[in-house]
ZAKOLGU-242526 format. One record per residue: x, y, z of N, C-alpha, C, CB in turn; residue in three letters. Coordinates in steps of 0.1 Angstrom, whole numbers, padded with zeros to 4 digits, always signed. Glycine has a CB too. Layout:
ZAKOLGU-242526
XYZXYZXYZXYZALA...
***
This chain:
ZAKOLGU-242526
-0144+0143+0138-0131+0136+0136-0132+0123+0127-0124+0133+0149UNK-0143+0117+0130-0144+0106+0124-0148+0104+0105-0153+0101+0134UNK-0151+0116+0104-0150+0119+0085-0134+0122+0080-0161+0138+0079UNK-0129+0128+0089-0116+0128+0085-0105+0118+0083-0111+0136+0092UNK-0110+0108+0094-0106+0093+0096-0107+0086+0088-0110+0085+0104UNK-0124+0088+0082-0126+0083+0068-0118+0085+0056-0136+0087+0065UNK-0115+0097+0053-0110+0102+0042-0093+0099+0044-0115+0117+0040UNK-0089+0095+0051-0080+0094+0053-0073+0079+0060-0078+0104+0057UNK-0066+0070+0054-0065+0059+0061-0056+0059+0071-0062+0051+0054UNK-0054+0051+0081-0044+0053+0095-0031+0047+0091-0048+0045+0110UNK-0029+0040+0084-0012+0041+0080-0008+0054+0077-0006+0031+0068UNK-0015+0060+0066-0013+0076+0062-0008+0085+0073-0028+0083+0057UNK-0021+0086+0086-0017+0095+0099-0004+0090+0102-0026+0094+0113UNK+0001+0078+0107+0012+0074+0109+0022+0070+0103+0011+0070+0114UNK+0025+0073+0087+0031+0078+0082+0036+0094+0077+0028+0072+0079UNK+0024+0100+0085+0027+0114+0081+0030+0119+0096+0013+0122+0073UNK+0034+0115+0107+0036+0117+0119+0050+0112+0119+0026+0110+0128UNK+0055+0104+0116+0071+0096+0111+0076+0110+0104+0070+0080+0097UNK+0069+0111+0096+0081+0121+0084+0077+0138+0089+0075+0119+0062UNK+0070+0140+0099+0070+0154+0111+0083+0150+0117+0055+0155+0125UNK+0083+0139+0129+0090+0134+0138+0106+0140+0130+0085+0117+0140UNK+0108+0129+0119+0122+0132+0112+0122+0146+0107+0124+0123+0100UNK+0113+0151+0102+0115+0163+0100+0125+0170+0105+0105+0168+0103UNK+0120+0172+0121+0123+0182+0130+0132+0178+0137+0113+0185+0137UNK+0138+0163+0136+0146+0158+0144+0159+0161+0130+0141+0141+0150UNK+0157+0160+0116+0169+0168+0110+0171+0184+0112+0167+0166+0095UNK+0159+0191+0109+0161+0205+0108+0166+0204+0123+0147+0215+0103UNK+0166+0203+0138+0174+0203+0147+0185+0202+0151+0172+0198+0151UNK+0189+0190+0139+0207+0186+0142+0214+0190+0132+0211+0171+0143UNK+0206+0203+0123+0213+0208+0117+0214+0222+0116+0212+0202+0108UNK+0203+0232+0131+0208+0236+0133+0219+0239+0145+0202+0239+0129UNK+0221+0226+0150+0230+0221+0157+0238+0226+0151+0230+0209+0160UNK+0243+0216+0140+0254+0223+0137+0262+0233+0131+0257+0218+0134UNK+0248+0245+0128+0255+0255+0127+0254+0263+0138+0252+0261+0117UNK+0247+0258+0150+0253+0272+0163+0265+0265+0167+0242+0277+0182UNK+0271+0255+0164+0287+0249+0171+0294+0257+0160+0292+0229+0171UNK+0291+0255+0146+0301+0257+0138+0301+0278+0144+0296+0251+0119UNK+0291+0284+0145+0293+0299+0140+0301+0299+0157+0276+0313+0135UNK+0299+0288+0166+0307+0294+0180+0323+0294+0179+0303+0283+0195UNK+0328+0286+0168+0338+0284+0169+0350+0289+0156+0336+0272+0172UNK
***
């Protein structure tokens, strides 16, 4: 783990953990809104 740590700096991991996080928190609320929209 620790060569990968190297090669990679820790704002990076936690910047690339932020934009997972949002990811999935958009693709969620949007398919939110299409199982409201096709229920109705």
């Amino acid at each position: 783990m620790t060569d990968i740590e190297d090669k990679f700096p820790r704002g990076l991991w936690v910047r690339l953990v932020i934009y997972i996080a949002v990811g999935h928190l958009f693709a969620g609320f949007v398919y939110l809104l299409f199982e409201v929209g096709a229920k109705q």
